[in-house]
C-alpha positions as CSV (number, residue, x, y, z in Angstrom):
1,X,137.3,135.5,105.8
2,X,133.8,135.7,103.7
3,X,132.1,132.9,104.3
4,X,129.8,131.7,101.4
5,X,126.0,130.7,101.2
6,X,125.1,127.0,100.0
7,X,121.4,127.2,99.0
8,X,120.0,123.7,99.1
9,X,116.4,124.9,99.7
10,X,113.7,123.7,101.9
11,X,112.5,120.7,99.7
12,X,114.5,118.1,98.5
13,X,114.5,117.7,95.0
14,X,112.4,120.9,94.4
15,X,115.3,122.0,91.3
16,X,115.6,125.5,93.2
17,X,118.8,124.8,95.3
18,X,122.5,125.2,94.3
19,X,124.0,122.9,91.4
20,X,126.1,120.5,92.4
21,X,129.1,121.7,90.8
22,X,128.9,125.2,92.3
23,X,128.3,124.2,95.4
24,X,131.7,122.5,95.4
25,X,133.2,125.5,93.3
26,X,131.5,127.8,96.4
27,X,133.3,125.0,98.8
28,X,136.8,125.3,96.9
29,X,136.7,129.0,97.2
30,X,136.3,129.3,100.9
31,X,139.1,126.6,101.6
32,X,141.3,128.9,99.2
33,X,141.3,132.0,101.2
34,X,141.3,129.9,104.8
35,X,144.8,128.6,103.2
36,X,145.8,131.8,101.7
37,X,145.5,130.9,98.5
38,X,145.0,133.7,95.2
39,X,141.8,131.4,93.5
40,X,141.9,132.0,90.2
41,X,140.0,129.8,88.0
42,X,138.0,126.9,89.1
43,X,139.9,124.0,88.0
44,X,143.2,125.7,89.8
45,X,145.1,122.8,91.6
46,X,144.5,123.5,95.5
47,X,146.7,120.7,96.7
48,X,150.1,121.0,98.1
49,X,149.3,124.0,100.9
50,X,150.5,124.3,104.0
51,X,147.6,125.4,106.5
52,X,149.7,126.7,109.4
53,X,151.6,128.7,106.7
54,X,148.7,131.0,106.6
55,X,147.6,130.8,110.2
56,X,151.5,132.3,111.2
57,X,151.2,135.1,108.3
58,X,147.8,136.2,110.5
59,X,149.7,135.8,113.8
60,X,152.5,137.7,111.7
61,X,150.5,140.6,110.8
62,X,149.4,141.3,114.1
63,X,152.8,142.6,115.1
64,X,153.3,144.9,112.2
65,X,152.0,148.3,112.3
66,X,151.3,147.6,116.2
67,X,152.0,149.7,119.8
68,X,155.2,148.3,121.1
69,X,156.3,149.8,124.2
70,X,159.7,148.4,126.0
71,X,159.7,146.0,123.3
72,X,160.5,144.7,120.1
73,X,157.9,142.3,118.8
74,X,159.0,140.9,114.8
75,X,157.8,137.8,112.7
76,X,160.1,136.2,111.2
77,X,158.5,134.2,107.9
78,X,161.1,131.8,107.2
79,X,161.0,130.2,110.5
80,X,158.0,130.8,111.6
81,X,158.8,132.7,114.6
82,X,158.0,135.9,117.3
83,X,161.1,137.3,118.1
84,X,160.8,139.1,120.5
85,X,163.5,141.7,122.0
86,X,163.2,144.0,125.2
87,X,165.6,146.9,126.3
88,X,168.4,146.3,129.3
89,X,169.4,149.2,131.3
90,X,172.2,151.0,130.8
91,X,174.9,153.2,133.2
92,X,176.9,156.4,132.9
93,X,179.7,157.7,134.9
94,X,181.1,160.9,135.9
95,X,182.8,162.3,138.6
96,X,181.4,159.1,140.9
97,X,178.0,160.0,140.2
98,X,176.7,156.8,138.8
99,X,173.5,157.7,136.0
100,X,171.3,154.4,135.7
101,X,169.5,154.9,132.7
102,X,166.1,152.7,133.1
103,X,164.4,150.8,129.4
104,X,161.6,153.2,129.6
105,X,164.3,156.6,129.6
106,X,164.0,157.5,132.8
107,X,166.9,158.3,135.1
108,X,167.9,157.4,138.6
109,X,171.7,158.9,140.1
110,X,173.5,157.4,142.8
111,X,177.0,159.0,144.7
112,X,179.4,156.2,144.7
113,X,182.1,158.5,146.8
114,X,181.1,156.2,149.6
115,X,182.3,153.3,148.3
116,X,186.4,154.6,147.3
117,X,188.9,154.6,150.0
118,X,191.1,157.4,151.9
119,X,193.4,156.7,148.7
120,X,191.0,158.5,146.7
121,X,190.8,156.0,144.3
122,X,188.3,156.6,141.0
123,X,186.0,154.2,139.2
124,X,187.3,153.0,136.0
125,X,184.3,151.2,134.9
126,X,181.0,149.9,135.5
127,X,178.4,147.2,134.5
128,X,175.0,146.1,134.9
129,X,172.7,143.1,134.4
130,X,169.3,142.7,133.5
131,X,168.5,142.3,137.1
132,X,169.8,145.7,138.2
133,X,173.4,144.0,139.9
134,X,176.3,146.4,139.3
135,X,179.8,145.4,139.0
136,X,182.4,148.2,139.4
137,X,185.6,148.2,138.5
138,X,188.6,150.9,140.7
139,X,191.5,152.2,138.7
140,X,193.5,149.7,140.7
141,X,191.8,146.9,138.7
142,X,189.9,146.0,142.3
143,X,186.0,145.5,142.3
144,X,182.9,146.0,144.6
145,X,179.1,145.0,143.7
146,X,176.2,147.2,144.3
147,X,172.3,145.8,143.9
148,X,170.4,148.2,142.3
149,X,167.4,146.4,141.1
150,X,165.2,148.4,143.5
151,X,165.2,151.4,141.5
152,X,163.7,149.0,138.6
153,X,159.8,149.0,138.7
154,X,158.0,146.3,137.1
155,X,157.0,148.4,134.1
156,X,160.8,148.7,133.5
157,X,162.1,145.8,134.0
158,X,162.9,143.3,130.9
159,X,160.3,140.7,130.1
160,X,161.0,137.3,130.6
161,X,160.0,134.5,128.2
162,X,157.4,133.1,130.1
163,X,155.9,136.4,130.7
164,X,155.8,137.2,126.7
165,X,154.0,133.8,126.2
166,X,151.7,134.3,128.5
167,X,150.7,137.7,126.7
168,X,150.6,136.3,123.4
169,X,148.2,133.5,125.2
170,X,146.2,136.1,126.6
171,X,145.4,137.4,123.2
172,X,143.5,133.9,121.7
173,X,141.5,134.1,125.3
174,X,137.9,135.2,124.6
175,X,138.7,136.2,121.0
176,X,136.6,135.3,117.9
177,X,137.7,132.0,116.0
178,X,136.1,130.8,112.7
179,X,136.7,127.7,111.7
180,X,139.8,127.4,113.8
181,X,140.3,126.5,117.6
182,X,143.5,128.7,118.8
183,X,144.5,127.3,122.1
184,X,147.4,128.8,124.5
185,X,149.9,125.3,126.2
186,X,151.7,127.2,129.4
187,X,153.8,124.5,130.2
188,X,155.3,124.1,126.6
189,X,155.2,128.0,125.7
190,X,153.1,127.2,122.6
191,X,150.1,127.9,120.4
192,X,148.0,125.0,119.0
193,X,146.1,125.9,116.0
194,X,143.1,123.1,115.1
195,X,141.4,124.1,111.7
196,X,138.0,122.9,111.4
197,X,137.5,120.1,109.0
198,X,134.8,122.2,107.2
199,X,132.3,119.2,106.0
200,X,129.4,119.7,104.3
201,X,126.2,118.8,106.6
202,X,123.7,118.3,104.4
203,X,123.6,117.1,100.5
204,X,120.3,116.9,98.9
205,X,119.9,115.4,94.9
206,X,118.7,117.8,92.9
207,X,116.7,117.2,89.9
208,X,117.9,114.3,88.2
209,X,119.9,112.9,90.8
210,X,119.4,110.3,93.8
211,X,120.9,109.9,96.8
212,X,122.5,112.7,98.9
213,X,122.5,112.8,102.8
214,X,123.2,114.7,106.2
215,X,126.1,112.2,107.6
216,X,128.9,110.1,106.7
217,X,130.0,109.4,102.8
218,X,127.5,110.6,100.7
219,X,127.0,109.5,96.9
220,X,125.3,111.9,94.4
221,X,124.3,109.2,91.5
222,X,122.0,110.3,87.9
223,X,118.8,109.0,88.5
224,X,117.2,107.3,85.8
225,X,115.9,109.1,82.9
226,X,117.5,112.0,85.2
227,X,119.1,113.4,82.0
228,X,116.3,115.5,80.3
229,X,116.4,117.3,77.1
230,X,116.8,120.6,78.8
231,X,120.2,119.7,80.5
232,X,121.8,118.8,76.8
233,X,123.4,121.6,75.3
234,X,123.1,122.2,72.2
235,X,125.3,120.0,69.5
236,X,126.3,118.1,72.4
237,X,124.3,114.7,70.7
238,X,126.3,113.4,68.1
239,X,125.5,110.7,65.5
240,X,127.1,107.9,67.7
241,X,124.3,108.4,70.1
242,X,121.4,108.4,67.8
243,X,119.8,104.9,67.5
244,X,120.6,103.5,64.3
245,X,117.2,103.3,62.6
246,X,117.1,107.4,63.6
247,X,120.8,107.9,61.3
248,X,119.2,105.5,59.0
249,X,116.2,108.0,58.4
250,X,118.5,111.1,57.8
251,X,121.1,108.8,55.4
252,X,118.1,108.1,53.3
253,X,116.6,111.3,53.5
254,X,119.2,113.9,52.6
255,X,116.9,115.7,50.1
256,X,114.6,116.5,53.0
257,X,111.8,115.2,50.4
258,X,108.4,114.7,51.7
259,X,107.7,118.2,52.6
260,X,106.5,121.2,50.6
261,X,108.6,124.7,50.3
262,X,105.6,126.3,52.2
263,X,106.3,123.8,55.2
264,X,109.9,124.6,55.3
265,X,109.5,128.0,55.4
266,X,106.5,127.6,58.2
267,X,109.1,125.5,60.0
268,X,111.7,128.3,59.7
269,X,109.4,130.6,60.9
270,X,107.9,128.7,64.2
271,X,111.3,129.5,65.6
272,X,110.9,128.0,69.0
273,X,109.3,125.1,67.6
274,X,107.5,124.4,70.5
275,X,104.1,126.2,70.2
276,X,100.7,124.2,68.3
277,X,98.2,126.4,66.7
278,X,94.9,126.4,67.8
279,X,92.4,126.3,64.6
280,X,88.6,125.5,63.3
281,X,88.5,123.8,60.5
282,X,85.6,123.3,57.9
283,X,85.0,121.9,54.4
284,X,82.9,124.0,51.8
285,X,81.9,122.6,48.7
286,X,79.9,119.2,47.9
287,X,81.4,118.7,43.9
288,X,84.7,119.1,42.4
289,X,87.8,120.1,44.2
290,X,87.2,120.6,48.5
291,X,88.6,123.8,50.6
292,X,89.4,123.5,53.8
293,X,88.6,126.8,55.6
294,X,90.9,127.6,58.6
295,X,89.1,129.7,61.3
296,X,92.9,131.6,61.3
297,X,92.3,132.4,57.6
298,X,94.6,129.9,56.4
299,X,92.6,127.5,53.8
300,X,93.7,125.2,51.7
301,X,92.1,123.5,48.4
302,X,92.4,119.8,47.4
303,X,92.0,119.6,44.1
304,X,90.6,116.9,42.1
305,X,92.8,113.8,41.3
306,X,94.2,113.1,37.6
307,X,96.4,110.4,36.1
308,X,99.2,113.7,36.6
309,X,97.8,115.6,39.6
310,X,96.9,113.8,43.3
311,X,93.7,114.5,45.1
312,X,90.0,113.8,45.5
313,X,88.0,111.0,43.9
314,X,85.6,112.8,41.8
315,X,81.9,111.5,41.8
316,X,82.8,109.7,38.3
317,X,85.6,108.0,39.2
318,X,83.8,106.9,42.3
319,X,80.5,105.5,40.5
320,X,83.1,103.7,38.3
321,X,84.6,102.0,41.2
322,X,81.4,101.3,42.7
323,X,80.5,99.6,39.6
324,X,83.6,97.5,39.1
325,X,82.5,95.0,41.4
326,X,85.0,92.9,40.0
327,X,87.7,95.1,40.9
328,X,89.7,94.8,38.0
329,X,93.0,96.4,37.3
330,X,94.3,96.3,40.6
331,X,95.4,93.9,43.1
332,X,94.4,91.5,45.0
333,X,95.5,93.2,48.2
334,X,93.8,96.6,46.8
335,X,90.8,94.9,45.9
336,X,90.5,93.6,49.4
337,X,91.6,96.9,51.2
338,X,88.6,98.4,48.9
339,X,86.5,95.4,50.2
340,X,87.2,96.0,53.8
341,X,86.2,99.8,53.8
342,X,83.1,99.5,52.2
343,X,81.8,102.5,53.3
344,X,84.3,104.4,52.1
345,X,84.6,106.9,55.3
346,X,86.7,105.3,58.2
347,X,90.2,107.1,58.9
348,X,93.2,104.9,59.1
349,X,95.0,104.1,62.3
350,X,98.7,104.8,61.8
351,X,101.8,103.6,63.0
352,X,105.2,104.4,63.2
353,X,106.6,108.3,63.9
354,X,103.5,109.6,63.5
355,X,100.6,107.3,65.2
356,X,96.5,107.9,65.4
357,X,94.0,108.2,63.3
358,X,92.1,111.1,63.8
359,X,94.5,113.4,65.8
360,X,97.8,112.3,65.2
361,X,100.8,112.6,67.1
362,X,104.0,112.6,66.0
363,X,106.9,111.0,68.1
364,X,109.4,111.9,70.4
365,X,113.1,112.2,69.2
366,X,112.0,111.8,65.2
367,X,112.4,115.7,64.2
368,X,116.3,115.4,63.7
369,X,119.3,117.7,63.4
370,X,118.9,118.4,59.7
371,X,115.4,119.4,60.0
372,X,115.9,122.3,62.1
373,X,116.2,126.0,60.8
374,X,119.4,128.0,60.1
375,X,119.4,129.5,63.4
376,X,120.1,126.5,65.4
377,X,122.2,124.4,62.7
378,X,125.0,127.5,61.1
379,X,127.5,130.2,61.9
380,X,128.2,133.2,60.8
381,X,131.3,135.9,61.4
382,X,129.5,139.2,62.7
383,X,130.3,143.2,63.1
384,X,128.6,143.8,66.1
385,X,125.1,142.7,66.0
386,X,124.1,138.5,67.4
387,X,120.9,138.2,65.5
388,X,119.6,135.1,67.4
389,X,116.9,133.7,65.1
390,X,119.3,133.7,62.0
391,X,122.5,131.8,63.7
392,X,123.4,129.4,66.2
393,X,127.1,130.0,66.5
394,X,128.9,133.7,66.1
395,X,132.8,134.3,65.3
396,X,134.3,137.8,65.9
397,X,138.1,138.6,65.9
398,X,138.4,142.4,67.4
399,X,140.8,144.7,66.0
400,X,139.4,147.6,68.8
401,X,137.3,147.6,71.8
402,X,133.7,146.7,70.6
403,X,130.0,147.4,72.1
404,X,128.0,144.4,70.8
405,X,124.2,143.8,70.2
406,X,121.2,141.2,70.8
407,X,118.4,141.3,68.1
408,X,115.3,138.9,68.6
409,X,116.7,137.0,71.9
410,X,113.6,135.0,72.9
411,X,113.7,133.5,76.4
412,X,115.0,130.2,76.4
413,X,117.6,131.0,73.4
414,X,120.9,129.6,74.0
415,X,124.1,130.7,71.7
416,X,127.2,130.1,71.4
417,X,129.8,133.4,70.7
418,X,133.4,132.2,69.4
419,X,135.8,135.8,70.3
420,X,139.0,136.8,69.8
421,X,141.0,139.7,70.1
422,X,143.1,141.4,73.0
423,X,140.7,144.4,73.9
424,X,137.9,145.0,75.9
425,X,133.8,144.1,74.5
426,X,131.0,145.1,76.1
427,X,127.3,143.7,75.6
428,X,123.9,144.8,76.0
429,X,122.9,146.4,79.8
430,X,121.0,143.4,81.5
431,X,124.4,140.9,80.7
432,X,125.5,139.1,83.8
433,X,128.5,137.2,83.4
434,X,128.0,133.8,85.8
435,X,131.2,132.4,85.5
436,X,134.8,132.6,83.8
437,X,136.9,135.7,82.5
438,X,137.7,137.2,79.1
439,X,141.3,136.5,78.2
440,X,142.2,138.6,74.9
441,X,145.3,136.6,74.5
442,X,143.4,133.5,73.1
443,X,139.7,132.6,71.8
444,X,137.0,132.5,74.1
445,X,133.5,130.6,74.1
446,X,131.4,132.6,75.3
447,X,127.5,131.1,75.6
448,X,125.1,133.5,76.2
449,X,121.2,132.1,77.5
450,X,118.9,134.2,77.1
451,X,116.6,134.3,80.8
452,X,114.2,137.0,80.5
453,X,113.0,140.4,78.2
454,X,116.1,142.2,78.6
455,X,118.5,139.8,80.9
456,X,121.2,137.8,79.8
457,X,123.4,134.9,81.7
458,X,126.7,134.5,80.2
459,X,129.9,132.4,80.8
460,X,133.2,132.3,79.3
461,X,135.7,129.6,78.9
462,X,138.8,128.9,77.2
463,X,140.7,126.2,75.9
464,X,142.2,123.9,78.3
């Protein structure tokens, strides 16, 4: 039996050891083959075996394909048992010349004129036990007994039970024993078989968990906030979860208003939406419409504002303003707001998703679903080729055995691959398949993370 590695590191809580689910799926597997059991998926029902089934098919096996010599050794799988079965002697007569024929061939002769009277009388028969004790029988039905268990050496003689268990006890004497004590009782003819119980010594909580231990019961609980966004797959969140001001915002929103074509496409093309650009910024101009120069070469101009057009207060309309002490044509509240920033220059603090007042910062959890680009949000049915920026779930039904394609698979990618078809695919060199089998009989998800340049992690899963 292979045994099977465990890695729980050397730190606690360090994220490096074994998951806890396959450590138990590593722990299922070796109590699988000690039981003799075929594993073949890892939610296969273990329950219901016999132990000592498996350990007498090993004892079993032992005696098939062996040396036997003066003896018959079998297994018999129904019951459980050795048989075993040792050869008698056996006699032949002619002319009063008794032929003992020993179990290991050999011969012995003895002259049995000795033992017939003046009459002349012949042997008729003859028998012999397993201890080497003749019985003869004369033509006149009369009989005589001669002891011949002297010409029996012990290497021919038949085995006795006690002397076959004490071989087969012999055998578990200073032999190797994994996970199982094999022990030889004398005095009942028997072997006791003690299987290991097997417990795990040590459990230690990985990230996101507490708890864990090296004794006893021990309880793997989530620790809180244990459940980071990383360990979510992806539409695994659905609208039931959100908060209700958060499905609120994307009811109200379904336009996706409040952002420019140019900002959609920029958020299309920042595809791992994680990475902030670094830029300079400066303002030329000191009348009419400002442009803000980006160090990156990206500027922007803000025009001047019209009754149609939003932007800039122009020097005019901010002389008028100036002179309308009296504020008229607005409101109150404006006319105070205006009072308030007299100077015209102070940024406002904001609140809400996005907060500051200089550099602002939007907040977690507020850029939802319907905001992401195409690649994480549709699907699309391919040929060969999983282009991972343009989709987020593929659909293939194969009529033939097909090679498939990755194209623009950036670390951290995760996708989701719906196939179908009973023949055989194969993907890019660098695919490792972690866990689960393809089964061309019915569809298969197949999710496919994507864990460095050129290496793949994928596992596949069916229907339950």
């Amino acid at each position: 039996m292979a045994s099977r590695n465990l890695n729980v590191t050397q730190t606690a809580n360090s994220g490096q050891g074994d998951k806890l689910r396959d450590a138990f799926i590593a722990v299922r597997k070796m109590f699988a083959e000690i039981y003799g059991i075929t594993y073949t998926s890892d939610i296969q029902n273990l329950s219901g075996y016999t132990f000592i089934e498996n350990i007498q098919d090993i004892i079993g096996g032992m005696v098939l394909g062996n040396n036997e010599s003066n003896i018959t050794v079998t297994y018999d799988d129904t019951n459980g048992k050795l048989d075993f079965s040792v050869g008698s002697p056996s006699l032949g007569l002619a002319s009063n010349i008794l032929t003992l024929t020993k179990p290991d061939g050999t011969t012995d002769d003895v002259n049995l004129s000795a033992y017939l009277d003046e009459d002349s009388r012949a042997i008729a028969s003859g028998t012999i036990n397993s201890s080497g004790l003749v019985t003869f029988t004369r033509d006149d039905n009369s009989t005589f007994n001669l002891d011949l268990s002297g010409l029996l050496d012990d290497t021919n003689t038949q085995l006795s039970n006690e002397q076959v268990q004490d071989i087969v006890g012999g055998m578990i004497s200073g032999n190797t024993e994994s996970n199982i004590t094999v022990t030889y009782d004398d005095t009942n003819g028997k072997l006791n078989f003690t299987a290991n119980s097997g417990d795990i010594t040590g459990v230690t909580a990985g990230t996101g968990l507490s708890g864990g231990g090296n004794s006893g019961t021990v309880t793997i609980s989530l620790a809180n906030n244990g459940v980071t966004t990383d360990k979510i797959i992806d539409d695994a969140v659905t609208a039931d979860k959100l908060a209700n001001s958060i499905n609120t915002a994307i009811a109200a929103n379904t336009a996706k208003t409040g952002i420019s074509s140019s900002q959609a496409s920029a958020i299309t093309a920042n595809t791992a939406k994680t990475s902030n650009v670094t830029t300079n910024l400066t303002i030329t101009g000191t009348t009419g419409a400002r442009t803000i120069v980006s160090s990156d070469g990206t500027n922007a101009t803000i025009p001047i504002a019209t009754t149609s057009v939003s932007g800039l207060l122009s020097p005019t309309l901010f002389d008028g303003i100036a002179a309308n002490t009296a504020k008229t044509g607005i409101t109150s509240t404006q006319a105070s707001a205006i009072t308030t920033n007299s100077s015209k220059v102070s940024n406002v603090t904001h609140t809400g998703e996005v907060t500051g007042a200089t550099n602002l910062t939007i907040a977690d959890d507020v850029i939802d679903y319907k905001h992401l680009g195409a690649e994480f949000t549709t699907a699309d049915a391919i040929t060969t080729e999983l282009d991972f920026s343009g989709h987020q779930v593929f659909t293939k039904t194969m009529t033939t055995g097909t090679t498939f394609t990755f194209a623009n698979a950036n670390i951290g990618m995760v996708k989701d691959f719906v196939l179908t078809g009973d023949h055989t695919p194969t993907f890019p060199a660098g695919t490792k398949t972690v866990s689960g089998t393809y089964d061309g009989t019915v569809s298969n998800l197949i999710q496919i993370v994507a864990v460095a340049s050129g290496d793949y992690w994928m596992s596949i899963s069916q229907a339950q």
